[in-house]
TORKOL-4160 file (C-alpha; in steps of 0.2 Angstrom, whole numbers, padded with zeros to 4 digits, m for minus):
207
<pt num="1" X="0483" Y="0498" Z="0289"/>
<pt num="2" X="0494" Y="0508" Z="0278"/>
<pt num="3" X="0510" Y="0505" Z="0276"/>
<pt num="4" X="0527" Y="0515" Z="0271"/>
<pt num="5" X="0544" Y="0509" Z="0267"/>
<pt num="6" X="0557" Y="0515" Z="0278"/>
<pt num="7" X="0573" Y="0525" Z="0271"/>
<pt num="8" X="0588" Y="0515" Z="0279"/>
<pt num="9" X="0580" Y="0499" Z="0283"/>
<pt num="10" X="0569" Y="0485" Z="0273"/>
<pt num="11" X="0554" Y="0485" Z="0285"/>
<pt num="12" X="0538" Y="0494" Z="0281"/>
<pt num="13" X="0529" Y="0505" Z="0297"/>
<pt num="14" X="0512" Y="0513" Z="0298"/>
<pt num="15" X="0511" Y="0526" Z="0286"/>
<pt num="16" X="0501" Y="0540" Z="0301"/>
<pt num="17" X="0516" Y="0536" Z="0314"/>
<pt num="18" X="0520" Y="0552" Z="0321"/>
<pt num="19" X="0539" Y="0551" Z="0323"/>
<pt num="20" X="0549" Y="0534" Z="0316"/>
<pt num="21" X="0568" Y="0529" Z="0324"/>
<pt num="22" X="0577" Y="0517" Z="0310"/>
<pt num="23" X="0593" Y="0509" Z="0317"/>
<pt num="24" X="0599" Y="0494" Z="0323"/>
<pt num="25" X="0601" Y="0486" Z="0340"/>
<pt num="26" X="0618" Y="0474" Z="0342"/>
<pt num="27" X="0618" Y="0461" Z="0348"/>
<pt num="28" X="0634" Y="0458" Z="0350"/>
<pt num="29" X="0638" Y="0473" Z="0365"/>
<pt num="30" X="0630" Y="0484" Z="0379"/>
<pt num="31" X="0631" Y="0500" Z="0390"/>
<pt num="32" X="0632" Y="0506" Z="0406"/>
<pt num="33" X="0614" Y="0516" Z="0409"/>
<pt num="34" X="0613" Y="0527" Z="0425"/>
<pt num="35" X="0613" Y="0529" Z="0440"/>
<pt num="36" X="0599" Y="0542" Z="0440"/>
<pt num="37" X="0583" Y="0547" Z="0450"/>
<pt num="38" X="0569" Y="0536" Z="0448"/>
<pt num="39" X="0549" Y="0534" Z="0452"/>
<pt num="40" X="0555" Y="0527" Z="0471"/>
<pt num="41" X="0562" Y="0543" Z="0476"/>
<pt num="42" X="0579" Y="0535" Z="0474"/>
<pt num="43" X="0591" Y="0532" Z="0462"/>
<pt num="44" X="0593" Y="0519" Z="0451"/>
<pt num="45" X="0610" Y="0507" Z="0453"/>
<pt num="46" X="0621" Y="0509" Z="0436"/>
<pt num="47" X="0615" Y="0492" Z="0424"/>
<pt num="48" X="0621" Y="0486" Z="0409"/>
<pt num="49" X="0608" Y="0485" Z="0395"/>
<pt num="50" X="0606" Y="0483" Z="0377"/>
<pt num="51" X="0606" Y="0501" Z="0366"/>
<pt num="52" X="0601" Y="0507" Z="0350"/>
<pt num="53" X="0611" Y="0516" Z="0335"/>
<pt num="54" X="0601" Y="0526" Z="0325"/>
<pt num="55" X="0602" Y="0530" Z="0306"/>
<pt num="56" X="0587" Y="0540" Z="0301"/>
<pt num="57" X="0572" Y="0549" Z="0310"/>
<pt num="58" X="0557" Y="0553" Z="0301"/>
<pt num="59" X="0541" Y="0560" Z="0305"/>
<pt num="60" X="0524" Y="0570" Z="0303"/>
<pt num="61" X="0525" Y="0588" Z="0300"/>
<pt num="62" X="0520" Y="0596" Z="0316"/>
<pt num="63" X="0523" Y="0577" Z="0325"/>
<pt num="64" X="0516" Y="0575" Z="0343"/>
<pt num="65" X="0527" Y="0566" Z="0355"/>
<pt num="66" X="0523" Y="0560" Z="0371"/>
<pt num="67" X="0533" Y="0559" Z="0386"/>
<pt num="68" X="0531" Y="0562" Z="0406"/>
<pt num="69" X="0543" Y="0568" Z="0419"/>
<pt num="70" X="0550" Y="0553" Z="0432"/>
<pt num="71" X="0550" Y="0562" Z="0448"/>
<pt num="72" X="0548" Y="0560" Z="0468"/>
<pt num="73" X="0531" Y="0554" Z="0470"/>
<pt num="74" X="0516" Y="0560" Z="0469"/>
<pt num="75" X="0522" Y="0567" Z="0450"/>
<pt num="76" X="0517" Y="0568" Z="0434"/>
<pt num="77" X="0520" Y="0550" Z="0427"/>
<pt num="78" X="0514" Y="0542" Z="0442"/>
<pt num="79" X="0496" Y="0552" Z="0439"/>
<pt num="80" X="0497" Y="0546" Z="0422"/>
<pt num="81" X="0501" Y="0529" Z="0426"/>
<pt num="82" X="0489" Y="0527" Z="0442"/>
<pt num="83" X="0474" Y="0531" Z="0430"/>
<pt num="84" X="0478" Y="0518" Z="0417"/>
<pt num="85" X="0482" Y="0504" Z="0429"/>
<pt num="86" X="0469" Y="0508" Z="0441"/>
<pt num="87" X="0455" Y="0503" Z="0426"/>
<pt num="88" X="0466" Y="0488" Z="0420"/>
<pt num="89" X="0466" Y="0479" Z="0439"/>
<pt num="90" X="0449" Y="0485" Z="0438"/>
<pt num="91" X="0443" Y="0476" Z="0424"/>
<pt num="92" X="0454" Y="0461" Z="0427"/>
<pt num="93" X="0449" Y="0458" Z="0446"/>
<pt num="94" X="0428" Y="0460" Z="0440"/>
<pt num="95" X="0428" Y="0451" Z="0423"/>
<pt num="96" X="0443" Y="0441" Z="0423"/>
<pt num="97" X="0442" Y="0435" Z="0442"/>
<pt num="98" X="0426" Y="0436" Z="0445"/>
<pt num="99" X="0428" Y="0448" Z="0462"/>
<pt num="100" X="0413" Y="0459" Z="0465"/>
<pt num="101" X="0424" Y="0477" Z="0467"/>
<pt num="102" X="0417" Y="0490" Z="0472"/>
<pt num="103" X="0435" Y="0501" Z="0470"/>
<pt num="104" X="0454" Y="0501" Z="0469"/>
<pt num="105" X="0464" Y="0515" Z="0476"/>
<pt num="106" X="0483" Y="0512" Z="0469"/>
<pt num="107" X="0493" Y="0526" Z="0480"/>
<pt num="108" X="0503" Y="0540" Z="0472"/>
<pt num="109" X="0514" Y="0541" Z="0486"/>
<pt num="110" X="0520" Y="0525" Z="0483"/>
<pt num="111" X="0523" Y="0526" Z="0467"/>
<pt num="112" X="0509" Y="0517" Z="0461"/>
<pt num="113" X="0509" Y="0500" Z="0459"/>
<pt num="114" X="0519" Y="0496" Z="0477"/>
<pt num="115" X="0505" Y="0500" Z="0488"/>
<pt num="116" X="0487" Y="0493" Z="0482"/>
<pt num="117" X="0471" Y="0496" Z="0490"/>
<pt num="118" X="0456" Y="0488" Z="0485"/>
<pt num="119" X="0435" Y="0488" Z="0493"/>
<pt num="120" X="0425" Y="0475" Z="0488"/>
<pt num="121" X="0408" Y="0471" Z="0491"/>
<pt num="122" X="0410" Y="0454" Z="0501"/>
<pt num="123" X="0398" Y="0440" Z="0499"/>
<pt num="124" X="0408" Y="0426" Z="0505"/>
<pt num="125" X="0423" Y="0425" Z="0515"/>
<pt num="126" X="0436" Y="0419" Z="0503"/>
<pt num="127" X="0433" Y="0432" Z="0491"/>
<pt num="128" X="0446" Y="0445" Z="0498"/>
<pt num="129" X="0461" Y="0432" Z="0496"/>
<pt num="130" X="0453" Y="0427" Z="0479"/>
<pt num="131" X="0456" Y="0447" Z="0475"/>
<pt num="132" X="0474" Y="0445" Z="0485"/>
<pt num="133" X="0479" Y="0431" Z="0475"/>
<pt num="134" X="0472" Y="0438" Z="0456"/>
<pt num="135" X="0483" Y="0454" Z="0461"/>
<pt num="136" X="0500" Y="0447" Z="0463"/>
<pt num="137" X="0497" Y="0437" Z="0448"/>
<pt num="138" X="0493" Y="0451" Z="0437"/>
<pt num="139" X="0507" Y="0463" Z="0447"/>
<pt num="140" X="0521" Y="0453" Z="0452"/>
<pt num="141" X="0530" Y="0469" Z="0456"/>
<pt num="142" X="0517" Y="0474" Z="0470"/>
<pt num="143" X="0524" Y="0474" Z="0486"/>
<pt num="144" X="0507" Y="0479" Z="0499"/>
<pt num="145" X="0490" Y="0473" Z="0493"/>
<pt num="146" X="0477" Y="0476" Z="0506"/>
<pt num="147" X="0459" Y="0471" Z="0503"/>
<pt num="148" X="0446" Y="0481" Z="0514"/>
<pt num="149" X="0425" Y="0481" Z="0514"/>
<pt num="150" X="0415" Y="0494" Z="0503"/>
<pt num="151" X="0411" Y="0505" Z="0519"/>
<pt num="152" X="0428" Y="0509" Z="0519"/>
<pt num="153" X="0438" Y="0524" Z="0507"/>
<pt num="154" X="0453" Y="0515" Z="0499"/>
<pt num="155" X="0460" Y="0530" Z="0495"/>
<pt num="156" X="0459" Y="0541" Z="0514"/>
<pt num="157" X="0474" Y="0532" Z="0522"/>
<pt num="158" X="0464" Y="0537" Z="0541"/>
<pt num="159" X="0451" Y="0526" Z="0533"/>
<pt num="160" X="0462" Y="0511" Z="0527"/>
<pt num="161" X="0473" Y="0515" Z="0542"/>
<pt num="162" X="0459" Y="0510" Z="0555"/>
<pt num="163" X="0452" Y="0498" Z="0548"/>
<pt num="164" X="0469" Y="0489" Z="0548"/>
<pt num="165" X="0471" Y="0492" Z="0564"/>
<pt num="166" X="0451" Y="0485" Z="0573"/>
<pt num="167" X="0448" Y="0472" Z="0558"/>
<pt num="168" X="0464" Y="0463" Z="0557"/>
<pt num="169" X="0474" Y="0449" Z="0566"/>
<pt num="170" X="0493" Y="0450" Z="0560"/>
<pt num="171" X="0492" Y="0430" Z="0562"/>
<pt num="172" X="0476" Y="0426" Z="0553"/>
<pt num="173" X="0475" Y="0440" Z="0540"/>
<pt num="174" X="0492" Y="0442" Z="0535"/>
<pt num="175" X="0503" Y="0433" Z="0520"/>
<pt num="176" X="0518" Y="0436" Z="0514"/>
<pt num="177" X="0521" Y="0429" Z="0498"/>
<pt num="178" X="0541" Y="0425" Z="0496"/>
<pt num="179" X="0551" Y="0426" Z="0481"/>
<pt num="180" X="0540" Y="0442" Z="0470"/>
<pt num="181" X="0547" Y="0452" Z="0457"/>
<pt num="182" X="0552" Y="0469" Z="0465"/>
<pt num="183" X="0563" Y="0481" Z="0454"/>
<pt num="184" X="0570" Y="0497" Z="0460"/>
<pt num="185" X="0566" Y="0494" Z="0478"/>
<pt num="186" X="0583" Y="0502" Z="0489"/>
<pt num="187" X="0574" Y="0490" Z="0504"/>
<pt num="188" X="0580" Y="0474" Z="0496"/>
<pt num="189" X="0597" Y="0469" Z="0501"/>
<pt num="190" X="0605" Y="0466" Z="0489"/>
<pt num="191" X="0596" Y="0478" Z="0477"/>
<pt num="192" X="0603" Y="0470" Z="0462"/>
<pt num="193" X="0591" Y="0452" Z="0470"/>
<pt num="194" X="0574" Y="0460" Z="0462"/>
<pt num="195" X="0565" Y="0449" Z="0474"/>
<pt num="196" X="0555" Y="0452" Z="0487"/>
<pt num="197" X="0556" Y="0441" Z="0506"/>
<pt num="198" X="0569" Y="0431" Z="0501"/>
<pt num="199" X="0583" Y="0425" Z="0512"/>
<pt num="200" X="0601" Y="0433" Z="0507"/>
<pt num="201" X="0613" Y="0425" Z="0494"/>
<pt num="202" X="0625" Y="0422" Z="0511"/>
<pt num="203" X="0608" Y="0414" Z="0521"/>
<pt num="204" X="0605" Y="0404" Z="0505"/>
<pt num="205" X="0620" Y="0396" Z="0504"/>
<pt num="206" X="0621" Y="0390" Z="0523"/>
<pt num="207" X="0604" Y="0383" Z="0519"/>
């Protein structure tokens, strides 16, 4: 690859970048960021987070930058990201996992990676928490995965809604894995925990 020297800083960067941010990031101090609307439909608590001073922008003539809107789902940035993930849990769950999909529906509405939907075509019984269990490994952030046969459309929610409702026992066919990753869910009390089903700091300590 071809490399150029950058004007403010001795580092070298790929001489066909399109546009190139020089600065520096301390270490030493960080800002308030937010609140403001994010993918969930909500808005986002005020954090504190790291931040970066720039000294010098440089760039292609004519450069192309790429960028999506955030919105209420279904949006822009959630088409764009449905797309790429949908094909990455693809590959993942058929090459990596060994589960024999037939399809994986991650729904807009949602925001995406929430709310998974995935038809398989079943040759042994274990194979639908073998896909259960690869999903939350390579989306910790997930929140509903639901694993349904390849007669059914895992993205018509009538579809997935029935069979949920004649081809499942609550008891049997339910798990609910404590302790998962969940950013920028409002549901979680606190929403500062970022973990999903877990008792409350105020349960935790009389435990």
């Amino acid at each position: 690859m071809q490399l150029v020297k950058c004007k403010s800083i001795d580092l070298e960067v790929p001489a066909t970048s399109e546009i190139v941010f020089e600065g520096e990031l301390p270490t030493d101090s960080m800002e308030r960021e937010g609140p403001f609307g994010e993918f969930t439909g909500f808005m986002a608590p005020e954090e504190i987070g790291p931040y970066f001073n720039v000294k010098c922008i440089t760039h292609r003539k004519n450069p192309i930058y790429n960028s999506s809107s955030v919105q209420f789902p279904p949006s822009e940035s959630t088409t764009l990201r449905y797309i790429g993930q949908e094909a990455n849990l693809t590959r993942f769950l058929r090459q990596d996992a060994g589960v024999p999909v037939v399809e994986i529906a991650m729904h807009e509405s949602c925001g995406v990676s929430p709310f998974i939907v995935i038809a398989i075509q079943k040759t042994h019984p274990s194979q639908a928490w073998q896909a259960l269990n690869a999903v939350i490994a390579y989306f910790p952030a997930t929140k509903f995965v639901i694993v349904v046969d390849d007669d059914v459309d895992p993205r018509n929610a009538n579809s997935v809604n029935w069979a949920m409702s004649w081809r499942v026992q609550p008891d049997r066919d339910i798990r609910i894995v404590k302790g998962m990753i969940a950013e920028l869910d409002p549901s979680l009390v606190p929403p500062t925990d970022h973990r999903t089903a877990y008792p409350t700091p105020s349960a935790r300590r009389r435990s």
